[in-house]
N, C-alpha and C positions, 0 to 999 in steps of 0.2 A: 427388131424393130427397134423400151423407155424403153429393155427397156429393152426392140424390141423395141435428149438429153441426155444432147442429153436427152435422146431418145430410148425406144426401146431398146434400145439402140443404142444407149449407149454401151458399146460391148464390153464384156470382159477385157478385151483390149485394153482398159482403163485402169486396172490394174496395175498394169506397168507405171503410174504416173500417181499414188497415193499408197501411203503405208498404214498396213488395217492391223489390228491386232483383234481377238475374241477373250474378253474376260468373265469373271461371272457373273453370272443375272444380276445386275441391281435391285432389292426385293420393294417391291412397292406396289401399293393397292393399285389398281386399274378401275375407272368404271366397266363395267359388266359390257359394256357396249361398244368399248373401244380397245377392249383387247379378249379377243375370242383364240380359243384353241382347240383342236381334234385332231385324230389322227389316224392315217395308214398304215395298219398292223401296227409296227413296232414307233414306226417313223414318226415324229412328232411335229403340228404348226402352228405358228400363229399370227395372227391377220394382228396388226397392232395401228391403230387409228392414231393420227395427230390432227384433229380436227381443234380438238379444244387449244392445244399447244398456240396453234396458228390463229386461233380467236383473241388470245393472249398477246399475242404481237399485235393484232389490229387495234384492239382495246388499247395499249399502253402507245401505241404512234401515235392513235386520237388523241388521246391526251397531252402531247407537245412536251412532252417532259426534257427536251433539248438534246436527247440521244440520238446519233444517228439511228435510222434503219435499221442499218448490218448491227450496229451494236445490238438493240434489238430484237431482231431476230433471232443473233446467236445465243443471248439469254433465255430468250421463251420459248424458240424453235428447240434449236441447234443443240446447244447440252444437253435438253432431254431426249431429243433423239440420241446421241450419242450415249447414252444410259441406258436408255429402254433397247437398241438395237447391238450393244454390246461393240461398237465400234468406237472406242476413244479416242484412237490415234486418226483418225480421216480429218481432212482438211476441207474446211468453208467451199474453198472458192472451186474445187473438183465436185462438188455437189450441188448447193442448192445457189440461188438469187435468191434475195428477199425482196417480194412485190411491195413497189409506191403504190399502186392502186388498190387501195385498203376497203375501199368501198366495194369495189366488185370483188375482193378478193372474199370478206365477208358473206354477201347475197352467194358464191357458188359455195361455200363453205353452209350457208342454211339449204341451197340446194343438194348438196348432197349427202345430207344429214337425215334431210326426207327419202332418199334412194338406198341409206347403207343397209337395209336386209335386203336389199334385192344384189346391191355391191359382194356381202358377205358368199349368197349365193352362187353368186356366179364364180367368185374367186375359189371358195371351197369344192366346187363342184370339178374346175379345173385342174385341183392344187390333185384331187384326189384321185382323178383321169390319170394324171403327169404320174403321179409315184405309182399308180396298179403297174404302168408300162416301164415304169424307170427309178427305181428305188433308191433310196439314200439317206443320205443325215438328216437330222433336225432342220428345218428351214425357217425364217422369218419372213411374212410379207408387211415391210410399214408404209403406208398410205399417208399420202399427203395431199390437198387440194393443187393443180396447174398452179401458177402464176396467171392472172389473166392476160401478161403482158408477152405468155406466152404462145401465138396464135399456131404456130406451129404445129402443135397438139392437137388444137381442135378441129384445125381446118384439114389437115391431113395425116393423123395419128388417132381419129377415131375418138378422142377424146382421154386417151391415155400413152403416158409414155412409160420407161422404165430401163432402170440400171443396177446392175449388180456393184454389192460392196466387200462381198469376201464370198467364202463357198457358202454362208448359213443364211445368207443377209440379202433382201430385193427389197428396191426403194419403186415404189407406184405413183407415181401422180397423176391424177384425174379432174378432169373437166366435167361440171356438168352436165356436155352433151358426147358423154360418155357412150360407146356402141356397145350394144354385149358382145356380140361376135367379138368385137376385137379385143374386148377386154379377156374371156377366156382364150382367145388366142397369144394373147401377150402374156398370160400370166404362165403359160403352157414355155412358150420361147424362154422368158426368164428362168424357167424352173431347170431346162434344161441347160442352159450355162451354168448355174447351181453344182450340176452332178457333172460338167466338165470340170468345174476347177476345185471339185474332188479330186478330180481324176489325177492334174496337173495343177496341184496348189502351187503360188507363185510364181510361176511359170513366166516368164518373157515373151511376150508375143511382138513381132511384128505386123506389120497390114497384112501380110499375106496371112497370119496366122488370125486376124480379126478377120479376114474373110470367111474364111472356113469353120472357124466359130460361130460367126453368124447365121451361115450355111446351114451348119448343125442346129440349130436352136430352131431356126424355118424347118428344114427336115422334120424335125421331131416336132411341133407347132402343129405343121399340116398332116401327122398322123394320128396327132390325137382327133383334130376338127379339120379333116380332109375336104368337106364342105364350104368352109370361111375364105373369103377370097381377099384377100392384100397385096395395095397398090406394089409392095415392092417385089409382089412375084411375077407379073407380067413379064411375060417373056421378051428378050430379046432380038430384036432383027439382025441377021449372021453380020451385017456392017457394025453392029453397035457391039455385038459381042466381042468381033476380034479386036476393037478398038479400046475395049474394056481388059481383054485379054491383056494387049500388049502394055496399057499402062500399071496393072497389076503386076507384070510381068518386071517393070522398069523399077517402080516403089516395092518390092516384096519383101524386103531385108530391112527396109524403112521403120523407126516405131513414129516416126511423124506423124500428131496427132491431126493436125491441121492437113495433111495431105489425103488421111483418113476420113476425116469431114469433107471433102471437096468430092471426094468418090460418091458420098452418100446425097450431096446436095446438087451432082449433074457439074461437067465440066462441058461448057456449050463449044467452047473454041475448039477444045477435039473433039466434039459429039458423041459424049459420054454421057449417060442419060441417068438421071436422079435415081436413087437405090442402087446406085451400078456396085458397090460391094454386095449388098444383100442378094441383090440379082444373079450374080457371078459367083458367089457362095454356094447360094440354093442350086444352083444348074452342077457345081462341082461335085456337092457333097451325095445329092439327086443319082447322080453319074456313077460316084462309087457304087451306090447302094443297087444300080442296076447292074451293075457287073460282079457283086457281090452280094448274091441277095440271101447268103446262105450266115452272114455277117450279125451277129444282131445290134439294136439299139447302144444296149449298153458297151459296149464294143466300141461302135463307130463313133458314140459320145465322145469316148476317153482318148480315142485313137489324134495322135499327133497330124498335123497337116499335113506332112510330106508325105505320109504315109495314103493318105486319104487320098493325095492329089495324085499318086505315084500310081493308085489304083482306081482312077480316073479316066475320063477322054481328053483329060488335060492338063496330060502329063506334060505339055511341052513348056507351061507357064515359068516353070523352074528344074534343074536340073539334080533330082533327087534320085539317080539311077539305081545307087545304092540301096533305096530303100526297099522293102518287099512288102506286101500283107501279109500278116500270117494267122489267117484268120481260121 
């Protein structure tokens, strides 16, 4: 999808375009409410709130103190995120906007202040689905309120978006009219880009490889909550398919982020239909796993894309003859 903004969406593919580094914990008290922790077996998490952070930016714009926004923001947001999420080195403008509309930004900030043990819930309940099936390191989820300026979200991301910032680290922004279903489905998707870029830390990806990332994260999404239906899985008509094939086929080598966005946001002039990476991911990565079904999760997680696509129905996207599975 966030992410799964910059959606859920936005992929690990983003990687290639910011330098993260992980230092250690900055120690500081937490309210009790805004930074919760538990854990699978060994595996450790923590849900880490910036509600107050952002009330702080609201606070100080009201008061016209002649700072820009972005200045701001990045003071009351931004460095304490960058503290509390252990990520020092990421850059403003690869991440967040800071909202003009301070007044709505405020009201869903009390709206979801009233919902965060039902938010806690549902986040814990997925975080702990994700690792029984797919284990791994330490992970952080930090939550943030939408922008209201960002309608995208609401109107068709269920009320949450989300993006990864290293293997330990997922940024969540929510809207008050947040859906459960997709919110345990997104947090499912993120967690499993998480134990990819385990897999393949640093790793360079092109579109083709934001494909099948994404692929992955929907795969393993729809087996924890096989039930939950999302817009960007509807299938394909075999004209949109091949149409989607071939431009993936053309851009595969590409890391053009902006040609990556245009897949995702529907290319009408060649009738390429909105989600067409997520769509053409999920039906690839789908693909393997039917012809391999003796493969497991953690496997196909880690597994490089040519490999994936080599042992697919569509193999022809790229010419990866060499590769094998060897599962």
């Amino acid at each position: 999808m966030k992410t799964l903004g910059k959606v859920l969406l936005i992929p690990a593919f983003c990687f290639m375009f910011m330098g993260c580094s992980n230092h250690e914990p900055v120690k500081k008290k937490e309210p009790e409410d805004s930074h919760i922790t538990f854990s699978q077996e060994e595996q450790k998490f923590e849900i880490i709130y910036m509600y107050d952070e952002m009330q702080d930016y609201i606070d100080t714009v009201r008061e016209q103190t002649g700072k820009s926004n972005e200045t701001v923001f990045i003071e009351k947001v931004f460095e304490p995120f960058k503290k509390k999420s252990n990520m020092e080195e990421i850059s403003l403008r690869y991440t967040f906007k800071p909202s003009s509309e301070v007044d709505k930004l405020g009201q869903s900030i009390k709206e979801l202040e009233k919902n965060k043990d039902m938010t806690n819930r549902i986040i814990k309940e997925a975080l702990l689905k994700s690792a029984k099936e797919l284990p791994g390191k330490d992970k952080k989820y930090v939550i943030l309120p939408a922008n209201p300026e960002d309608t995208f979200t609401v109107e068709q991301m269920g009320g949450v978006s989300g993006f990864v910032l290293s293997e330990y680290v997922i940024v969540l922004q929510l809207s008050p009219s947040v859906q459960e279903d997709i919110l345990k489905y997104t947090v499912a998707h993120e967690y499993n880009h998480l134990i990819a870029e385990e897999s393949n830390r640093g790793m360079i990806r092109g579109i083709l490889g934001g494909v099948v990332l994404e692929g992955k994260a929907d795969a393993f999404a729809h087996t924890i909550y096989p039930k939950i239906e999302v817009p960007w899985q509807e299938p394909m008509t075999t004209e949109e398919r091949e149409k989607v094939v071939a431009e993936i086929t053309e851009l595969r080598y590409s890391s053009d982020m902006k040609s990556y966005e245009k897949l995702r946001e529907g290319i009408s002039s060649k009738d390429i239909p909105q989600w067409a990476n997520y769509k053409i991911g999920y039906e690839i990565v789908q693909s393997y796993r039917k012809n391999h079904p003796e493969t497991s999760i953690e496997r196909w997680t880690s597994m490089h894309e040519a490999e994936i696509i080599a042992g697919s129905d569509f193999e022809k996207i790229t010419a990866y003859e060499g590769v094998s599975s060897n599962d």
